[in-house]
Every structure is written in C-alpha cells, then in structure tokens.
N, C-alpha and C positions, 0 to 999 in steps of 0.2 A: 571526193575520193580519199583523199586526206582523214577528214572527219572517220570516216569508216573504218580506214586501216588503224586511228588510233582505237576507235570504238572497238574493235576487235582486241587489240594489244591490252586493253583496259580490263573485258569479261576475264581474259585468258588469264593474265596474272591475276586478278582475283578469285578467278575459280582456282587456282594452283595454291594461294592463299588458305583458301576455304578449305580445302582439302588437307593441307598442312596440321589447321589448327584442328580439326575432327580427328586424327590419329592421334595427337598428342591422346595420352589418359591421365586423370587425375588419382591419385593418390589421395581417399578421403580422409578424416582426420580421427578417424576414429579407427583406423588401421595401424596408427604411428603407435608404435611403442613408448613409455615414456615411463613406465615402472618398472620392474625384473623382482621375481624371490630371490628373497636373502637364502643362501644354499645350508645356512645354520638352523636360524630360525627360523623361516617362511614367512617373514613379513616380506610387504610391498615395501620396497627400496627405490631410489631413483635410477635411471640407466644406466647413468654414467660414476654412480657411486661407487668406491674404491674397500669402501669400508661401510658395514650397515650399523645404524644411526639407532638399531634397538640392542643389539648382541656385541656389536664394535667387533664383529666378525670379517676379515678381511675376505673380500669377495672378487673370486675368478671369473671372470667374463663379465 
C-alpha cells in the first residue's frame, strides 16, 4: 500500500513538473537584438553603444 501511495505522489509531482517546463517559452537567438542604427549615419552600431564608431555621433537610446 505504501509502494502505491509513493507511486502516485511520484507521477503527480512529475506530471506538475512536466507541465511547468512545457509553459516556459524560449526566446530563440535570432530574435535578440544585438545591433541598433546609428540615428546620424545609419550604420549598424552595437546595442549598448553610447557613441557610434563610424560618425562618433552621440546616440540616444
């Protein structure tokens, strides 16, 4: 009877598991941003760049 009641307690949390990891959604890698236009010149810039690296045009956002 024992065996049972674990064997139950076992599916359940791994079905509650299973269920968990299937909602998660990935984020694939080709969605990520990782360039921006330069707002001067229209070169590709990096994200997080401050200052673009072709015009040395100070960049907002």
């Amino acid at each position: 009877m024992v065996y049972w009641l674990l064997a139950v307690i076992v599916v359940v949390v791994g079905l509650l598991i299973y269920m968990n990891v299937k909602k998660r959604k990935v984020v694939p890698v080709a969605d990520l941003q990782t360039h921006k236009s330069c707002a001067y010149c229209n070169e590709e810039i990096a994200i997080d760049a401050a200052i673009c690296k072709y015009c040395r045009g100070v960049v907002v956002n």
